[in-house]
PAPADO-226933 format. One record per residue (C-alpha): x, y, z. Coordinates in steps of 0.001 Angstrom, whole numbers, padded with zeros to 6 digits, always signed. Example, Ala and Ser with C-alpha at 12.3 -4.5 7.8 and 13.67 -1.06 7.14 Angstrom:
2
+012300-004500+007800;+013670-001060+007140;
END
This chain:
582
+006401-017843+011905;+004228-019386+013991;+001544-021585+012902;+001322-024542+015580;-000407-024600+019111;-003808-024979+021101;-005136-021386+020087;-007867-021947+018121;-007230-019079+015790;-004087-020271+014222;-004344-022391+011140;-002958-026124+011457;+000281-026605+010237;+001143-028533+007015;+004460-029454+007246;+004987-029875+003237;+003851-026768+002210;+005746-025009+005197;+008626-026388+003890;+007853-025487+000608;+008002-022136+001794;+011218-022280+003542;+012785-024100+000746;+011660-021363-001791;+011322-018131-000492;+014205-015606+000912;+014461-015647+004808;+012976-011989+005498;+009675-013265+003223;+009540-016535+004938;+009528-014966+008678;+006757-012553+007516;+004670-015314+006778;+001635-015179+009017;-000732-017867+008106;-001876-020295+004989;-004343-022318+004317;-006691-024012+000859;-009230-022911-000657;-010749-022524-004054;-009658-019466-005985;-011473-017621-008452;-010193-014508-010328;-009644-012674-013679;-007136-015384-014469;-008316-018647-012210;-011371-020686-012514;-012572-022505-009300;-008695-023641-009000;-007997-025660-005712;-004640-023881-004654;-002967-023105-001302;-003581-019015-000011;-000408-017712+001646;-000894-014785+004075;+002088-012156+004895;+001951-008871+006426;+001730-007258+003356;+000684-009542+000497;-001289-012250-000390;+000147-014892-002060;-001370-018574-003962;+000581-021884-004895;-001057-025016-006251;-002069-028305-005128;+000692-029907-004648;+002946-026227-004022;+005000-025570-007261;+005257-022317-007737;+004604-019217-004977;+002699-016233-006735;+001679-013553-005098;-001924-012943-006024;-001900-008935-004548;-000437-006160-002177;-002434-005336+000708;-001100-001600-000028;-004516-002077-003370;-007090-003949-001012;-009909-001401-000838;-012228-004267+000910;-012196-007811+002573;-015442-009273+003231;-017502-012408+003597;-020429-013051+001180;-023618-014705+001716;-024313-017148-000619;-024391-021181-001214;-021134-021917-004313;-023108-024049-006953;-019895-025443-007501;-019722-027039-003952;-021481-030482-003012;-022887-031565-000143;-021765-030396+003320;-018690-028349+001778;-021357-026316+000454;-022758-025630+003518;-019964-024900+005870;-018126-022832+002609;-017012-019396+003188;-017024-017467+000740;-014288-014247+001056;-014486-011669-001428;-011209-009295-001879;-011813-006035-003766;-008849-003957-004706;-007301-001843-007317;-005098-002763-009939;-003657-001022-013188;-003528-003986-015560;-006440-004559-017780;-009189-007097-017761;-008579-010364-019384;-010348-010351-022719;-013236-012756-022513;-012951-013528-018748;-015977-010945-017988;-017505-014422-015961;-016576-012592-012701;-017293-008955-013106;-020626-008295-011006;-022877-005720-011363;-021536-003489-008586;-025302-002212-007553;-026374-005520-006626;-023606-005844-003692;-024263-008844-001785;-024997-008827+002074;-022448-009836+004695;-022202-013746+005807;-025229-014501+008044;-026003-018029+009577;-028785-018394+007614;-030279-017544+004331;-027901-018284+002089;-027974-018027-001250;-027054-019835-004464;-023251-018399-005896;-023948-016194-009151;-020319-017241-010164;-020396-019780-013458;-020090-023049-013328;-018305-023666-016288;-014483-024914-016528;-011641-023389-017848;-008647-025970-018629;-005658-024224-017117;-003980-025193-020544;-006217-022776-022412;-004824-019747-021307;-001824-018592-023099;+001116-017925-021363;+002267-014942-022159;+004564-012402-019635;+005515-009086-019916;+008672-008120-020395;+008663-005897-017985;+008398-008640-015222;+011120-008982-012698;+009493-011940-010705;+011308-015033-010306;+009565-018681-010746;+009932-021091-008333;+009625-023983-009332;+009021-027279-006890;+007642-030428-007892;+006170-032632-005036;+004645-035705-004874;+000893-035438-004978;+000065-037031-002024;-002782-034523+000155;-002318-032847+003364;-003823-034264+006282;-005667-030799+006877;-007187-030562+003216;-009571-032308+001853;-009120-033650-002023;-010538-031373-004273;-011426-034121-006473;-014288-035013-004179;-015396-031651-004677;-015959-031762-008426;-012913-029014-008487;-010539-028333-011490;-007220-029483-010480;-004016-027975-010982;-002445-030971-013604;-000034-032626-012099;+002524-034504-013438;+002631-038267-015187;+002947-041325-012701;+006776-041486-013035;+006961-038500-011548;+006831-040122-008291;+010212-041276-009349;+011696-037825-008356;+011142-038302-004505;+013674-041185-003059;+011360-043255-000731;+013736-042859+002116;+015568-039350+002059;+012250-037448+001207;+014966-035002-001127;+014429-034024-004442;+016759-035969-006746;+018001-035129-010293;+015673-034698-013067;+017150-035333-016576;+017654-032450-019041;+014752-033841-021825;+012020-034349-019017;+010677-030605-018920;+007208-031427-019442;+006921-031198-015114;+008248-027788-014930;+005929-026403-017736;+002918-027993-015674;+004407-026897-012764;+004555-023107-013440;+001840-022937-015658;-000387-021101-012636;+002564-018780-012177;+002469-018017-015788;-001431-017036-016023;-001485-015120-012649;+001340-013065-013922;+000578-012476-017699;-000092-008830-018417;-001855-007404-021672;-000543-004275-022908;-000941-001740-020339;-003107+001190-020400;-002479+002885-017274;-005737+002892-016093;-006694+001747-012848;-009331-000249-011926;-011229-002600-009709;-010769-006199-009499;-011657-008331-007160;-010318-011839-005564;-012473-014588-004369;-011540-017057-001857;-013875-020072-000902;-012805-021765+002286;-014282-025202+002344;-013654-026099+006487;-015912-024974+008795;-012834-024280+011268;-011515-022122+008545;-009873-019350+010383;-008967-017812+006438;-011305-014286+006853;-009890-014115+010573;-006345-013867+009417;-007112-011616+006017;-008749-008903+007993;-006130-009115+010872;-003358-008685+007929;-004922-005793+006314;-005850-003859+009627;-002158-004224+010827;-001043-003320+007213;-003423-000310+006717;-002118+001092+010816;+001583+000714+009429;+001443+001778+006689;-000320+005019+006941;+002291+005668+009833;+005382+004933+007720;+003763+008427+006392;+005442+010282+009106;+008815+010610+009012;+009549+010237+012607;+008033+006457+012400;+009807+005818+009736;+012961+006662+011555;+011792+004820+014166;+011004+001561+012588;+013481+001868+009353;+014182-001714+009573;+010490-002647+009143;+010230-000545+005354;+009415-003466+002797;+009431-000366+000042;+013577-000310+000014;+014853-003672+000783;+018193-003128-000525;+018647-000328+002412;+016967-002894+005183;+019092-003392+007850;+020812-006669+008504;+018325-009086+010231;+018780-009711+013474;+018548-013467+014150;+016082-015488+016509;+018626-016785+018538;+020495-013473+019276;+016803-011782+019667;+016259-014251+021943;+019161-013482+023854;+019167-009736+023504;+015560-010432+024908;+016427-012776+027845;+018786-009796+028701;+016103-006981+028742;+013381-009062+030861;+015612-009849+033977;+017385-006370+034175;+013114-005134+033620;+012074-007461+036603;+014842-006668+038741;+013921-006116+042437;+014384-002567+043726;+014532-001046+040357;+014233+002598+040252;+011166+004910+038277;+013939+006079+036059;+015457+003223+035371;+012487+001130+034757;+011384+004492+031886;+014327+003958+030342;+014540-000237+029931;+010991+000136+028719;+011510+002698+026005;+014448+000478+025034;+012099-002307+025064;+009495-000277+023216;+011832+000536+020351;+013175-002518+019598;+009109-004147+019661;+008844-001840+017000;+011342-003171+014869;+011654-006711+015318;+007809-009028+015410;+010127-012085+016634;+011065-010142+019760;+006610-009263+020104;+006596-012958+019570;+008907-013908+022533;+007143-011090+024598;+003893-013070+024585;+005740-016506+025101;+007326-015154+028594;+004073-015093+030541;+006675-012929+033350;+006900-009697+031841;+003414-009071+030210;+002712-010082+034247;+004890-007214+035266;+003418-004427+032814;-000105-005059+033499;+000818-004875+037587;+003426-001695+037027;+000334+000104+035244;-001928-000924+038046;+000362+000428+040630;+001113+003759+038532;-002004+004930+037483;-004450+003572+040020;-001991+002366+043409;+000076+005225+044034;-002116+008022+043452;-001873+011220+046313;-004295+012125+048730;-005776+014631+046005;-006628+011914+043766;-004804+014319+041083;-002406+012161+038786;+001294+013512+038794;+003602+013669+035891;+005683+010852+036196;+002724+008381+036700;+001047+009684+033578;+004909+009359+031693;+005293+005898+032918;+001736+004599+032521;+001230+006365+028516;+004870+004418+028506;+003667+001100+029537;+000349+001482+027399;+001926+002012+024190;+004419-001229+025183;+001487-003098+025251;+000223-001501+022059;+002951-002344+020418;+003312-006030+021527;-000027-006901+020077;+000449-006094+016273;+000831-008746+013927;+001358-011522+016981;-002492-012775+016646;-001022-016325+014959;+001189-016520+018175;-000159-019528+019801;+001575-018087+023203;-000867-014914+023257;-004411-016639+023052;-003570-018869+025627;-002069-016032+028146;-005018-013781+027585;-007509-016634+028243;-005676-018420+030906;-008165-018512+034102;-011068-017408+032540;-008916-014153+031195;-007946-013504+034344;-004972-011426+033198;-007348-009495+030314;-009446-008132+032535;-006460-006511+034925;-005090-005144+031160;-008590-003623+030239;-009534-002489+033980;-006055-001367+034520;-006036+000955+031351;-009354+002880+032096;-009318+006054+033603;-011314+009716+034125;-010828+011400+031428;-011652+014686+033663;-009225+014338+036597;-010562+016722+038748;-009846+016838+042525;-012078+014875+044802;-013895+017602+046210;-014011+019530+042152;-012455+022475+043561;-009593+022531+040991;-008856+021446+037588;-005093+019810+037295;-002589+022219+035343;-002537+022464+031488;+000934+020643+031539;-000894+017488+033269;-004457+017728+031015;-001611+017375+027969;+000003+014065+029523;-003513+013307+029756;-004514+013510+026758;-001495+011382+025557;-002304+009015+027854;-005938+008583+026452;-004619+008566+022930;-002456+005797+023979;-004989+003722+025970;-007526+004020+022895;-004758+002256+020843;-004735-000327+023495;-008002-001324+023670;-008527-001338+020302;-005791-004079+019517;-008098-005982+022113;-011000-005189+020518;-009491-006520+017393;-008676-010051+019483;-012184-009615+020552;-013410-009735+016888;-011472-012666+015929;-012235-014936+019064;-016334-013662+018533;-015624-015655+015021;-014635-018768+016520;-016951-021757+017416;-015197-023288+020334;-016469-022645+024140;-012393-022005+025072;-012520-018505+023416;-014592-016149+025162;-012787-013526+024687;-015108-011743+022295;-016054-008178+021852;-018978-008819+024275;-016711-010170+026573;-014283-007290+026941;-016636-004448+027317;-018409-006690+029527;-015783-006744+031704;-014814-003248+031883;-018620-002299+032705;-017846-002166+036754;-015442+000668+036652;-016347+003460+037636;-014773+005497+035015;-016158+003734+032164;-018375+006103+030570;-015957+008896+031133;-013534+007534+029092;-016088+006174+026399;-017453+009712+026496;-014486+011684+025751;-013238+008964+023022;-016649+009976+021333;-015534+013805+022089;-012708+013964+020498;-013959+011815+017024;-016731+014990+017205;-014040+017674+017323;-011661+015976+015068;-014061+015715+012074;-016107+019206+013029;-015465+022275+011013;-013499+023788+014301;-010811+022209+012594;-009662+022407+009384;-006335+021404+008496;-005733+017640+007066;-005246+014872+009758;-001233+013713+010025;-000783+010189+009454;-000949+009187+013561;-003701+011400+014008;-005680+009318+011080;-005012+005902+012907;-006448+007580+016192;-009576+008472+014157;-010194+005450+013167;-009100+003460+016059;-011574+005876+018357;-014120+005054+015482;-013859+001284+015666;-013913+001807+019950;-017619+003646+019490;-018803+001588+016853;-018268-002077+018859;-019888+000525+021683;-023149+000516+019789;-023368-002962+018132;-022056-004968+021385;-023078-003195+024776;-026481-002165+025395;-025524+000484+028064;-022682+002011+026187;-024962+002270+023012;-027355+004017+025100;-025224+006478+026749;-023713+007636+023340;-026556+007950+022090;-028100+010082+025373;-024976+012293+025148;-023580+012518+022149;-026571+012344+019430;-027515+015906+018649;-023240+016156+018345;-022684+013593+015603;-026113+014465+013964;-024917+018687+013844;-021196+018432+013944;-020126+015282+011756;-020752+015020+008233;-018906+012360+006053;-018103+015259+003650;-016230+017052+006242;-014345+013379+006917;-013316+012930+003411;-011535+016373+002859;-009945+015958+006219;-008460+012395+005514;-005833+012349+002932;-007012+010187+000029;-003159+008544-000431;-003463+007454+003255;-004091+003929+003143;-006545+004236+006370;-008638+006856+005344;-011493+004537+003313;-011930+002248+006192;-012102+005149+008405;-014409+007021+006130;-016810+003748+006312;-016364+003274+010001;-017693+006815+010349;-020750+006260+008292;-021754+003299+009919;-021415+004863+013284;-023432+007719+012001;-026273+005431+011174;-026098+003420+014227;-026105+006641+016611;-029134+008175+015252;-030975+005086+015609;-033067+005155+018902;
END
């Protein structure tokens, strides 16, 4: 996992709770780990609690102040929503009131509501407005506090979750500040002697005697009231999570909708069994069946291996397919080997340069793409694709992308744009049907592309330091001199027409989905980041989204068990609004 580096986006690293986690989790959750960091935590079963958030790829998870015990708090496979509120926390003083951010994570859950914990339910008409720099507003949530010993702890017996239990010294983290000083409940902690557990000079835990058990009951008493079930009705409903960061570098929201975009894309592909086949070794669902982890050091080598027989001189077209559908494969399975990708600076190089030369360098006197340059560059494209998921807390990637001003960005994002017509220069001729399919795949492909960078784009437009500029402006910014631009803009916006049209009926397949919604994210920082883009969708392509795409259409073509289909469905709506604007 990594957590250290320059990039601004990562989180800093506390070394106690990270090796908390390493201590106390199993090696496959501990690698999956993607970020942490503390906030306050309210929910059903926690009161303005000052606790430590744990990000993975697929859940969120909370520990206390000191880490004890590691909960996990809920599945990004039930998150219907992650979003930032507006509003001033009356529970906040001073200037951690002002630079608070307040996250608020909706999702569905089949246990019932606490009895006489209704202090968080909201009235779901008066939904507050999204984080804005000024205006803020005084928190509705209560200010009155519940003593963590109040709750009974009670567990189903249906529970197969294993405490963890860790006592540590309460000495604070150099990144958090004390939640005392912020008039916060703490977690209890244990008497003074307690201190007597730690040996000043090893730093190891030593024995505790048998009749001291009043520190593990203190210690897992968070576990026990995030985890205690009523008896079940079956029912689902809506609860919701709320997180209150209390930095203003907090990079908490960054890293929570990263997570859930890369789940939501992964999962709804997992749908189709030829992904799953591909990446069987990524399914969290059966982890008895997982394949044997591979470790760092022999990914490393395996790796090493790959790059130098890749940057070979002389290599041939064929060979060079074949390494990098090797090299695609094995991306897709292993995140430590997208990690290394970014951290050797050589071969990301090479990509960007090989899809320069194939799609734009070597092109005949026709100006008509052949075959094997649309094979190799939909090849490299989807490399690239691949390299970027759930890498964003890779120190190595921020500061390739933004070295020299984004030097190498902008050859990515010009280097991926194309006509989406092809015609010959003098528009004689259309190119066969065989080459308007490789196309088309390519197109599909370079949409993917661009929207992982959109998604960097979103997270660095987030950030307050001058060294990332790589926001959404940014990027379609620099892709405005190419000459194909609105070609390829236009036909992205063609194809999210057709697709959710009545020409076509049938249900979208899982892939197809994440195009939709990938395309719809593409048009929709279009219109709300570049004037000229915004303009020519709306010049072209107005009287086709007003006639031809209704939501209603959307939601019987998107399959309601897909996890991507309610993002999509809100993506569309908003694009919808914003395109009929003038």
């Amino acid at each position: 996992m990594a957590r250290t580096g320059s990039g601004a986006l990562l989180c800093r690293r506390n070394i106690k709770l990270d090796s908390f986690l390493k201590r106390n989790t199993e090696q496959a959750v501990y690698e999956r780990i993607r970020a942490y960091e503390p906030c306050v935590v309210i929910s059903e079963t926690v009161n303005k609690v000052y606790m430590h958030v744990v990000l993975s790829d697929e859940r969120v998870y909370l520990t206390e102040y000191p880490p004890r015990t590691l909960t996990e708090a809920l599945s990004f496979r039930r998150v219907s929503d992650v979003e930032l509120v507006n509003d001033l926390p009356d529970f906040l003083r001073g200037k951690e009131q002002e630079v608070c951010q307040h996250i608020r994570i909706t999702y569905k859950t089949d246990k019932p509501a606490a009895r006489g914990r209704d202090w968080l339910r909201r009235d779901r008409r008066t939904k507050l407005p999204p984080a804005a720099p000024s205006s803020r507003r005084p928190s509705h949530c209560p200010t009155t506090t519940h003593t963590l010993e109040g709750y009974p702890a009670q567990r189903s017996p249906s529970e197969s979750g294993t405490e963890v239990v860790s006592i540590l010294p309460p000495t604070r983290s150099a990144s958090c500040p004390d939640p005392e000083t912020l008039g916060l409940l703490r977690v209890p902690h244990p008497p003074s002697t307690a201190s007597s557990l730690y040996s000043p000079t090893s730093n190891r835990r030593l024995n505790f005697p048998d009749t001291g058990q009043v520190p593990r009951r203190l210690g897992s008493v968070v576990s026990r009231m995030l985890r205690r079930e009523c008896v079940s009705s079956g029912a689902e409903r809506e609860a919701e999570l709320h997180l209150y960061a209390v930095s203003h570098t907090s990079r908490l929201y960054l890293h929570l909708q990263s997570s859930w975009n890369s789940f939501i894309i992964r999962s709804t592909l997992s749908l189709d069994p030829l992904y799953r086949r591909r990446c069987s070794a990524l399914c969290d669902s059966s982890p008895g069946k997982r394949l044997p982890a591979t470790s760092w050091e022999r990914t490393a080598h395996l790796f090493a291996q790959l790059s130098s027989e890749l940057l070979q001189e002389g290599i041939s077209v064929e060979r060079l397919y074949l390494l990098l559908q090797e090299l695609r494969t094995a991306a897709h399975r292993n995140v430590a080997l997208r990690r290394l990708f970014w951290r050797s600076s050589e071969l990301c190089v090479f990509l960007v340069q090989t899809l320069e030369e194939s799609l734009h360098g070597c092109q005949s006197l026709s100006e008509v793409y052949t075959a094997d340059q649309l094979l190799l560059s939909t090849l490299v494209v989807q490399t690239l694709s691949v390299m970027f998921r759930e890498t964003e807390v890779e120190p190595a990637r921020l500061n390739l992308l933004s070295a020299k001003k984004g030097a190498l960005a902008s050859r990515m994002l010009l280097a991926l744009i194309c006509d989406a017509e092809l015609q010959t220069q003098n528009q004689r001729s259309l190119v066969d049907s065989e080459l308007q399919a490789l196309l088309a795949e390519y197109m599909d492909a370079a949409c993917s592309l661009l929207s992982e960078l959109l998604l960097l784009g979103h997270e660095a437009s987030r950030c307050s330091s001058a060294d990332n500029f790589l926001s959404v402006g940014w990027i379609l910014r620099a892709l405005q001199p190419h000459p194909h631009l609105l070609s390829f803009i236009g036909h992205q916006a063609q194809q999210v027409v057709l697709v959710l049209s009545d020409l076509q009926e049938s249900f979208l397949s899982p892939s197809q989905s994440v195009l939709l919604f990938q395309r719809c994210r593409l048009l929709l920082a279009c219109l709300q980041y570049n004037t000229q883009l915004a303009q020519h969708l709306r010049s072209h392509f107005r009287e086709e989204f007003r006639y031809f795409v209704k939501l209603s259409c959307a939601e019987e073509k998107l399959p309601s068990h897909y996890p991507i289909s309610q993002p999509t469905l809100r993506l569309v709506e908003q694009i919808l609004t914003l395109n009929l604007l003038r």
